[in-house]
Every structure is written in C-alpha cells, then in structure tokens.
C-alpha positions as CSV (number, residue, x, y, z in Angstrom):
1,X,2.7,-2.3,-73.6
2,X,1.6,-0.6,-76.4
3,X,-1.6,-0.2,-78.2
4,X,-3.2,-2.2,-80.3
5,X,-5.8,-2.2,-83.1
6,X,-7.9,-5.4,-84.3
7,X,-10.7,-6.5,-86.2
8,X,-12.6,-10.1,-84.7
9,X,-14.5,-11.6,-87.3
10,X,-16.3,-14.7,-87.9
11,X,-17.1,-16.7,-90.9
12,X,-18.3,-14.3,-93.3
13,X,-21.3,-16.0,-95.3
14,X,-22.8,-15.9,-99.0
15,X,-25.5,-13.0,-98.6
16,X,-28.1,-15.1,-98.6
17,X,-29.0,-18.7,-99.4
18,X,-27.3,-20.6,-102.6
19,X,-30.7,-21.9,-103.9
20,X,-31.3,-17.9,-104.4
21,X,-28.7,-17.6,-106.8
22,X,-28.1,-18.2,-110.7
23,X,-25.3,-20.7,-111.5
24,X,-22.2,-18.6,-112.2
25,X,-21.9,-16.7,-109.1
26,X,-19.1,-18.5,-107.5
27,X,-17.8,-15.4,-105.5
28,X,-20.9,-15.7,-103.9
29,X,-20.4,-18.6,-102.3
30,X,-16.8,-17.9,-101.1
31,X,-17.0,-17.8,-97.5
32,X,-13.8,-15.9,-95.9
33,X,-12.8,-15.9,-91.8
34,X,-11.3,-12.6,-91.5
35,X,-8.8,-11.3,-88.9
36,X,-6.5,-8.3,-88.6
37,X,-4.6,-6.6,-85.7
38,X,-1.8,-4.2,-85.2
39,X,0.8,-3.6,-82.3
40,X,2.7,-0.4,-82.3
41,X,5.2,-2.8,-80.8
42,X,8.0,-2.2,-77.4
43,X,10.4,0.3,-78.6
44,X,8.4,2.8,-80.8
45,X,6.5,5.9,-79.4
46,X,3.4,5.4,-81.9
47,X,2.4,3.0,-84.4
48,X,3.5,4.0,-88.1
49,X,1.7,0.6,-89.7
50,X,-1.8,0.4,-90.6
51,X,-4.0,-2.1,-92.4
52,X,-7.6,-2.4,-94.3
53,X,-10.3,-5.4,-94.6
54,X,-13.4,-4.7,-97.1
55,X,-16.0,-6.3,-98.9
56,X,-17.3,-5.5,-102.0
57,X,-20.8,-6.5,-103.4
58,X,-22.5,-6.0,-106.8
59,X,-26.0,-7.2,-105.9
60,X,-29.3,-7.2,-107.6
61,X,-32.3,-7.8,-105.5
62,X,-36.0,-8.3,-107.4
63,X,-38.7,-6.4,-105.5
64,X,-41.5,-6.8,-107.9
65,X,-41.8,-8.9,-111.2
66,X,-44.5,-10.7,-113.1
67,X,-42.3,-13.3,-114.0
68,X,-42.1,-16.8,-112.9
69,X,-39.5,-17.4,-109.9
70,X,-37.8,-20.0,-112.0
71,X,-37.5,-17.0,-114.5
72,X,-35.5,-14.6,-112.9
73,X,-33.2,-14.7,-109.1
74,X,-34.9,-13.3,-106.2
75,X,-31.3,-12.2,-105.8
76,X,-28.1,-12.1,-107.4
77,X,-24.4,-11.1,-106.0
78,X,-20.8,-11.0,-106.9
79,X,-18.3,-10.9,-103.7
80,X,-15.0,-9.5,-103.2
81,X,-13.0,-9.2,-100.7
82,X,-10.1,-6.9,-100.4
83,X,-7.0,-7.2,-97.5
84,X,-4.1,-4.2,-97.4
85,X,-1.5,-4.0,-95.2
86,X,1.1,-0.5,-95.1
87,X,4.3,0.2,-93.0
88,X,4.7,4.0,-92.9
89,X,8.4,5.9,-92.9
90,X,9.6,9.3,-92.5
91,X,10.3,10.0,-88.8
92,X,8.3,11.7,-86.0
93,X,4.9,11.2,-86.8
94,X,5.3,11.3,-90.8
95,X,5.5,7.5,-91.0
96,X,2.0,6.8,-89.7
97,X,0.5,9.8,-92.0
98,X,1.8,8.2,-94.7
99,X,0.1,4.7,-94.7
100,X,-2.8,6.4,-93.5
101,X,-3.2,8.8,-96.1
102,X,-2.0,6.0,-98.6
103,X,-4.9,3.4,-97.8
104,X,-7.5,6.9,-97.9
105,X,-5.8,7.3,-101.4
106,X,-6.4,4.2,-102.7
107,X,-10.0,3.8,-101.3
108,X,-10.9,7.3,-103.3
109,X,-9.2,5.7,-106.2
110,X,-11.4,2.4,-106.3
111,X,-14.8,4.2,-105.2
112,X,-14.5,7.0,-108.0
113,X,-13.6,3.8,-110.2
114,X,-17.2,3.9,-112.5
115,X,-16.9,0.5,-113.9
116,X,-15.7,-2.2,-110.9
117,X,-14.3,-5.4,-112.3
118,X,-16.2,-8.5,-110.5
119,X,-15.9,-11.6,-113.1
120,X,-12.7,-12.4,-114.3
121,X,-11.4,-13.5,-117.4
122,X,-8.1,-13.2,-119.6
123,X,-8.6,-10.3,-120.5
124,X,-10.3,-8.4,-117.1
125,X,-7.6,-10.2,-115.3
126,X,-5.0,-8.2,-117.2
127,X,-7.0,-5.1,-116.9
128,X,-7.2,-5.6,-113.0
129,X,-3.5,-5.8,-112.7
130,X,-3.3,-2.6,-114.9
131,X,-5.6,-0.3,-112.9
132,X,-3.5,-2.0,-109.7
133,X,-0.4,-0.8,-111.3
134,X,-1.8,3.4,-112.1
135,X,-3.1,3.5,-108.5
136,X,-0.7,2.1,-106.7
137,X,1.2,5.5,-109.1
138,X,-1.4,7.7,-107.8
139,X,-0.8,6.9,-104.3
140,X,2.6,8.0,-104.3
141,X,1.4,11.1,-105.9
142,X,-1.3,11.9,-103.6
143,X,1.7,11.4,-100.6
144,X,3.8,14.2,-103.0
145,X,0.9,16.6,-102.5
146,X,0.3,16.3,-99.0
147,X,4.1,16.6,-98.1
148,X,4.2,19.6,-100.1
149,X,1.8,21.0,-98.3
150,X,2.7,20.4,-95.0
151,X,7.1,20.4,-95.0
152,X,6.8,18.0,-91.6
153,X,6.1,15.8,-93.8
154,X,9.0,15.8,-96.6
155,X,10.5,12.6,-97.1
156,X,7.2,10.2,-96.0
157,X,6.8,6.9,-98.0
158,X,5.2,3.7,-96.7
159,X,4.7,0.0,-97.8
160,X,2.4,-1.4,-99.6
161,X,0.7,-4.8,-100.0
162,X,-2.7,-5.7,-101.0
163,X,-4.6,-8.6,-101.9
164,X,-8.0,-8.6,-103.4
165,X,-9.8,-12.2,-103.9
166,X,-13.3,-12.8,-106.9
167,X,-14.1,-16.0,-105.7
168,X,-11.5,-18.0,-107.0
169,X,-9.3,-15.2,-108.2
170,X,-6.6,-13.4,-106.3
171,X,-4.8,-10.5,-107.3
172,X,-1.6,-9.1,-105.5
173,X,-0.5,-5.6,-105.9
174,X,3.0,-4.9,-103.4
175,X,5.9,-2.2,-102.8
176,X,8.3,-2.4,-100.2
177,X,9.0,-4.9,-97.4
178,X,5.6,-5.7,-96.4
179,X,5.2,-9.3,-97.3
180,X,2.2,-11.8,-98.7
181,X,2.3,-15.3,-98.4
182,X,-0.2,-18.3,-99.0
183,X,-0.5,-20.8,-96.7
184,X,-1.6,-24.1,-98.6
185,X,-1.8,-27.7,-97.5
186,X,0.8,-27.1,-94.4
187,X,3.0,-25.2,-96.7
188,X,3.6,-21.5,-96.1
189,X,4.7,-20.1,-99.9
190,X,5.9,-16.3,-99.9
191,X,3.8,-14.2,-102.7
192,X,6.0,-11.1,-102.8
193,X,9.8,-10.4,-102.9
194,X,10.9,-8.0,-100.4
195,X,12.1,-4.9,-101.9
196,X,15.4,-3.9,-99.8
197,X,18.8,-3.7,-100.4
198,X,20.0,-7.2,-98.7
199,X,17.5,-8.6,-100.7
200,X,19.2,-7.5,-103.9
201,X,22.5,-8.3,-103.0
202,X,20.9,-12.0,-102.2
203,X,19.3,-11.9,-105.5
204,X,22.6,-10.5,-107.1
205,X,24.9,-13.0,-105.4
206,X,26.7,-10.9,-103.3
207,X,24.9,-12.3,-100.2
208,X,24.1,-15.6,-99.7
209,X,20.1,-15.9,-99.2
210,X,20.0,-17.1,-95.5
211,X,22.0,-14.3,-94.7
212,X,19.1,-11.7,-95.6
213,X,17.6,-12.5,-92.5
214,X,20.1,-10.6,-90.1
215,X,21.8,-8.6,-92.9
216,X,22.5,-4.6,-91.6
217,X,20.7,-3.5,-94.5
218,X,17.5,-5.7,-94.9
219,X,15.7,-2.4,-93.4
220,X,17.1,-0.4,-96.2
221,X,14.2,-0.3,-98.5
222,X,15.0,-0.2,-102.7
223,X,11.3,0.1,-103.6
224,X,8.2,1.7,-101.3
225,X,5.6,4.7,-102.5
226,X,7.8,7.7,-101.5
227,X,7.5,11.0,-101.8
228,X,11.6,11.1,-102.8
229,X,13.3,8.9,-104.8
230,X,12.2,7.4,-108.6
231,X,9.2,5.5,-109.3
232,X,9.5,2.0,-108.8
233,X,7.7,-0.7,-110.6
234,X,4.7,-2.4,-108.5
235,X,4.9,-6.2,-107.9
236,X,2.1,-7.2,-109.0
237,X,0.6,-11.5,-109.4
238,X,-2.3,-13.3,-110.2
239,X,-3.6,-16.6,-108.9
240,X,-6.1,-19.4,-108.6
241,X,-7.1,-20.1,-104.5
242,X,-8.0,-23.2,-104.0
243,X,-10.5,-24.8,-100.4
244,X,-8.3,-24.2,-97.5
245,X,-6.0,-21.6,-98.7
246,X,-5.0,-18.7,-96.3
247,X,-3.5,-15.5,-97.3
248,X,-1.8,-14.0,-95.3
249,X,-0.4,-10.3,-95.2
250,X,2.1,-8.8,-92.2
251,X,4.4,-6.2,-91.6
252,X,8.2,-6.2,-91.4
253,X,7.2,-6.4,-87.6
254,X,6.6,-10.0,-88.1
255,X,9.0,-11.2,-90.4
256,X,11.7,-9.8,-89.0
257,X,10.7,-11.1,-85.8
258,X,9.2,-14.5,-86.5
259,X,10.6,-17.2,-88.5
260,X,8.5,-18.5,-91.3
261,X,8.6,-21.9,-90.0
262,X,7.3,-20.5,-86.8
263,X,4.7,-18.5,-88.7
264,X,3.7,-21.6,-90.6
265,X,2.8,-23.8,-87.2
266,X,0.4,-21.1,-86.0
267,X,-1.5,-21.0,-89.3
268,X,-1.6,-25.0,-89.1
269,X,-3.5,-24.5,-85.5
270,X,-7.0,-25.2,-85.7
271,X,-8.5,-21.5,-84.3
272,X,-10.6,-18.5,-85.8
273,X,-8.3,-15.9,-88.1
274,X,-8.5,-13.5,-85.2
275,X,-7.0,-15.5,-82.7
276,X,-4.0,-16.4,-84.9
277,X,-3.8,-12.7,-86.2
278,X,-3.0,-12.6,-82.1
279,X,-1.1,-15.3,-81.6
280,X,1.4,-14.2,-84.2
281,X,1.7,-10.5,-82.8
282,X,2.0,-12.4,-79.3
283,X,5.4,-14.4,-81.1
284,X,6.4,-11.1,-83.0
285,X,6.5,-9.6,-79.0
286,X,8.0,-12.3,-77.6
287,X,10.7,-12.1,-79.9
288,X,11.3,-8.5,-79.4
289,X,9.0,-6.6,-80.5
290,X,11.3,-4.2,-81.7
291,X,8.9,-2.8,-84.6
292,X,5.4,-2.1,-85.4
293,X,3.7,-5.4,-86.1
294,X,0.3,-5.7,-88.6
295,X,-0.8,-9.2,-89.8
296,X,-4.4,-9.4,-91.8
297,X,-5.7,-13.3,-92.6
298,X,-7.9,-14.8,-94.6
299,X,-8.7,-18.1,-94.4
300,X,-10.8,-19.5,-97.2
301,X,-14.0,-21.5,-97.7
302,X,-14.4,-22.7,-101.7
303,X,-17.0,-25.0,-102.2
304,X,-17.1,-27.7,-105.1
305,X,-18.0,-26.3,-108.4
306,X,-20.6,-27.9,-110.4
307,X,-19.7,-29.8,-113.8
C-alpha cells in the first residue's frame, strides 16, 4: 500500500477560559475537531496531493496594569482557523511540486499580509474575498516562475480549495476539481462546482448531470492554477456556520471514488474528525483507489450567543 500522511487532532479549545474574555470575541469560543490525511492511493508511483490545517490567533495578554480586573481582560483573542486542500498535475514528479510549492505560495502571501482581517463585517467580508481572489493570482504566478526555472517542470498546475472560518464566518476560495462541501443536520451540501469539462457540458445541457459522474472527460480540468493556459476566475463564497456544521474538503480521489451519499453516512457516525478523515480514504481504497486521495474536516463547536 502506499504511504500516507495524517494529522490526529482533538477538540481544539478557546485559549483559555471564557470568563477571561471581553464579550465580542466569538471566534474565541469556536471550538473545531480537526482531522486531515492523504493516501497516495494503488496505482500511482508518489503522491501529487497535499493539504494544510492552521490556526491563527490575534491575542493580547496583560502582564502588568494598575487597573481594576473588571477594567481591562487578562486576555483577549480572535481565532481562525484555516483548511486547504491541492491536487497537483503535470506528470513525473511535477504534479506534487506544484501543490507543494502552491500551499508555500499562499502561506508567504498571508504571513507578509501586514494587516490580517479577524472580525468580519460587510465590508471586511468583501475585502477578504478580494485579497482571496489576488492570491489565489499570485499562486499561479509563483508556479510560472518556478517552472521557468527548472523546464522539468513546464506544464505543472494543481487544485485548489481552501476554507478559512472567524467564528461564525466562513470563506471559500476554489480552482479546479477539488471539492468543498458542508455537512449540516444529516445533509451533505456541495460548496464548490467542479471545474472540468463534463461538468460544463452538464451545466450547458449537453450531458445530463448524473452522467458527470462516469463521463470520459470529468478528469479533464477547465479551471486549476496552471502554469499554461488563461487565467481563470477563482470560485470564491461566503457563509454563516451554524453548531454542528462540518466542512469538509477532499480530493478528486474521494469523489470520484465514493458516492456522496456514502460520504454523507460516515460524517453522520459519531467518531473524532481523524477517524472519519480515515474511514473515508479506507472507502476511497476500497473502491479503487485509483487516485491520490486527501480529505481535511472540521467539525464545529458554536456555542449560544448572548442577547
């Protein structure tokens, strides 16, 4: 069998107690069980997908003050938390340098950011989904440079699909085939629309949708971050998570190997996000295994917001 790559987590907690808090901080609160693992699958030599689960804090601790406690927090936090998944193409081992460079890309791009967005409002909101759009732009360019640098690599592109939660708030940035769904109340709900070409003859009527599934060109891909082609516009969504919600984020490797119905009883189970991250790449292998497979989930834990 092939290798495999995972990430066990439990339930991630509020940084420290609510009562040391100001009213407001909701993303504090948030507690997420995150999970992620990635099979280079039974046919493939390596493994050409790979995936990213990070935290970010904006925290203010008091050392020293004069002031009353009731004045001032002993300590103060926004959360975020941020899940990617990318499928890399190009052949030999250009495929796996291309997701790999792309997720290094897009890490640069949000540290070197100067002024990180972490409360959300109409207008931030629309601001987030802009600077989602420019990087996912300067991803593909940083995969131009490094294939002109190295000719191996001409032709690399990869998938892209990321989702990035404030508390309540989650924002989805995709490219490609990669998929994002929300599982809610028993119902699984795609996020994203796959970007290949039996997808658009689906959503042009040449195909009828349950077709898709087994189509000879559902692997044919009309939108990625490639270093050839045109630009192609980022998918990008913003939405309100409610107590309970997962998101999930997987590969082609599952979807094409796992029906969603399938997918949707496993996420009903009652276990930790890391054993269904392995449960589902145990299905994706039982059913072939015939790509890489990558699945990141994170199941949420809102509590009730005061009046």
């Amino acid at each position: 069998m092939g290798e495999k790559s995972e990430v066990d987590t439990t339930w991630l907690p509020s940084p420290a107690r609510l009562n040391d808090y100001q009213p407001g901080t909701v993303s504090s609160r948030v507690q997420v069980d995150l999970g992620a693992l990635s099979h280079q699958g039974k046919l493939r030599p390596n493994n050409e997908d790979h995936f990213l689960v990070a935290r970010f804090d904006r925290t203010m601790c008091t050392l020293l003050t004069s002031l009353p406690a009731s004045d001032i927090p002993a300590r103060y936090a926004e959360t975020a938390y941020g899940m990617l998944v990318a499928d890399g193409m190009g052949g030999a081992a250009a495929g796996e340098v291309a997701s790999r460079t792309a997720i290094g890309a897009l890490v640069d791009l949000v540290l070197q950011t100067p002024d990180w967005i972490m409360r959300f409002d109409e207008q931030t909101g629309k601001e987030v989904l802009r600077r989602m759009d420019q990087r996912f732009r300067q991803v593909r360019q940083a995969l131009i440079e490094r294939a002109e640098s190295d000719p191996t690599l001409s032709g690399m592109g990869t998938t892209m699909t990321l989702a990035c939660s404030l508390g309540t708030e989650l924002i989805i940035a995709h490219s490609g085939d990669s998929r994002a769904y929300l599982f809610r109340q028993g119902l699984l709900q795609p996020l994203t629309h796959d970007q290949t070409m039996a997808q658009w003859l689906a959503d042009s009527g040449a195909i009828r949708p349950e077709e898709v599934a087994t189509h000879p060109m559902r692997h044919v891909l009309t939108g990625a971050i490639a270093t050839r082609g045109g630009k192609t516009p980022t998918e990008l969504h913003h939405l309100r998570l409610t107590d309970g919600d997962q998101i999930l984020l997987c590969t082609d490797g599952l979807a094409g190997m796992v029906t969603d119905s399938a997918i949707a009883a496993v996420l009903e189970a009652p276990r930790s996000a890391a054993d269904t991250c392995r449960a589902l790449v145990d299905l994706a292998l039982e059913g072939g295994g015939k790509d890489d497979v990558t699945v990141v989930l994170g199941r949420y834990r809102i509590p009730g917001l005061p009046e």
